[in-house]
C-alpha positions in Angstrom: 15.6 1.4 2.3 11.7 0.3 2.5 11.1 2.2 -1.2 13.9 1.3 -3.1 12.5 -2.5 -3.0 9.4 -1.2 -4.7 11.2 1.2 -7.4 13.3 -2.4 -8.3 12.1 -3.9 -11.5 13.3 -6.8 -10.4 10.8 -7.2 -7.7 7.6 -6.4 -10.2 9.4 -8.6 -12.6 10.0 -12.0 -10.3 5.7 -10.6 -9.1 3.9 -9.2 -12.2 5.3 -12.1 -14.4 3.6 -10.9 -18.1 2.0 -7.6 -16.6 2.7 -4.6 -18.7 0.2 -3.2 -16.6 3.1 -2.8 -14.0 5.1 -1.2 -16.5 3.0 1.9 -16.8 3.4 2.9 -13.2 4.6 6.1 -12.8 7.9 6.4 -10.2 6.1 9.2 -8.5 3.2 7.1 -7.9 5.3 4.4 -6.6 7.2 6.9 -4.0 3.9 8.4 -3.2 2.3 4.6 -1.9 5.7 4.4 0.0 6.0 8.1 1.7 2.4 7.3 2.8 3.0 4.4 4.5 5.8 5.3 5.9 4.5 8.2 7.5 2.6 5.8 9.5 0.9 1.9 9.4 -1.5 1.9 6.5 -3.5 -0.4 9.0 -3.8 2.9 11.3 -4.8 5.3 8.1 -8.0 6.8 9.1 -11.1 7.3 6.9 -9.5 11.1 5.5 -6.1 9.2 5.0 -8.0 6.8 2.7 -9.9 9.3 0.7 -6.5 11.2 0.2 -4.9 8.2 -1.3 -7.7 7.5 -3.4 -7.6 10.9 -4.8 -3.8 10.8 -5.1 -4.1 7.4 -6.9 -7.6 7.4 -8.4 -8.8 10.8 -8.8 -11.0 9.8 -11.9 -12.8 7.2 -9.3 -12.7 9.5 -6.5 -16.6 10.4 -6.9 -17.7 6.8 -7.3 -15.6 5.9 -4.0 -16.2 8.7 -1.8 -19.6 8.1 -0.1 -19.2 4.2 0.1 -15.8 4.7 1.7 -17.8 7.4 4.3 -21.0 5.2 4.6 -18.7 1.9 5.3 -16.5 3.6 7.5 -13.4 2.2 5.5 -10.0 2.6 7.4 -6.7 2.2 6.4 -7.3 -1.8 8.3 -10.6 -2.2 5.7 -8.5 -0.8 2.9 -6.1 -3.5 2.9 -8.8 -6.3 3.1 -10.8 -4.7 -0.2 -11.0 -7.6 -2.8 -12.5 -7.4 -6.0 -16.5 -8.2 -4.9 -15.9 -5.1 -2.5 -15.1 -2.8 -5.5 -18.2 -3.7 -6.8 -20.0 -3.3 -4.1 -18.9 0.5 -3.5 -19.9 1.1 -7.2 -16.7 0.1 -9.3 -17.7 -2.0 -12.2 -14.9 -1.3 -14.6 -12.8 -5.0 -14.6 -10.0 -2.9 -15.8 -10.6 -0.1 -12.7 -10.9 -2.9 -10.2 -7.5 -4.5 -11.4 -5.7 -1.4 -11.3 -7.0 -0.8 -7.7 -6.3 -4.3 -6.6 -2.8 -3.9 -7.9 -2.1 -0.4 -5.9 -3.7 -2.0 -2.8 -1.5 -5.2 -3.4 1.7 -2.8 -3.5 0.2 -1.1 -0.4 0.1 -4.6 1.4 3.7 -5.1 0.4 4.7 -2.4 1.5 3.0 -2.9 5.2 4.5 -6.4 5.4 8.2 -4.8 4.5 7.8 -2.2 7.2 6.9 -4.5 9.4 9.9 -7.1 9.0 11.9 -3.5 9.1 10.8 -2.9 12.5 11.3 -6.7 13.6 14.9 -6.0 12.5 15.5 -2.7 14.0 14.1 -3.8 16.8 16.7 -7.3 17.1 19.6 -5.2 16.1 18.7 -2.8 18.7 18.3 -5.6 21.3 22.0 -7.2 19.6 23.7 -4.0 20.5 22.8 -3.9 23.8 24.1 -7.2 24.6 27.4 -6.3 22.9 27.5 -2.9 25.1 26.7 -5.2 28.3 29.4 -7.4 27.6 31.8 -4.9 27.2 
């Protein structure tokens, strides 16, 4: 299953080498960055979409972010291209902030690349069984 990689300590383990930061994330935070892009492409979140994960993930910088993410129009597609000169841009100054919202989007970037190959394998197996029903 897509989630189950990103509840695996193993994978923030052999990625986060040293990072207790990783350590304090919360499993419902965790299943909460996977449900929501599940539900659809992160790349096709709309503005709303990316406000409700900010509040979901960052309430206490949900005031900060709210108008920059209106007034630059940022989609689920700008979301995952935020790097740390962004965050300062839309008025996040805190190193410690920025790190810990680099690290979500990082996990949310993952997480789009798994579904992805997912659906690249779905979609072979798919195209595998049918050649196995044609032959018989």
């Amino acid at each position: 299953s897509h989630i189950i990689l990103l509840h695996s300590p193993h994978f923030f383990c052999c990625n986060s080498p040293g990072n207790h930061k990783v350590a304090k994330l919360h499993l419902g935070r965790l299943q909460f960055l996977g449900i929501m892009s599940e539900l659809h492409p992160v790349s096709s979140w709309s503005v709303e979409e990316v406000l409700e994960w900010i509040q979901e993930q960052h309430p206490g910088l949900m005031e900060i972010l709210y108008k920059g993410i209106i007034k630059h129009d940022i989609s689920g597609r700008a979301l995952l291209r935020l790097r740390e000169h962004h965050l300062q841009l839309l008025g996040v100054e805190d190193d410690e902030q920025q790190q810990e919202i680099l690290q979500d989007l990082l996990l949310l970037r993952v997480q789009e690349e798994i579904n992805e190959l997912n659906d690249i394998c779905s979609a072979s197996s798919d195209i595998s069984d049918t050649k196995l029903q044609n032959l018989n």
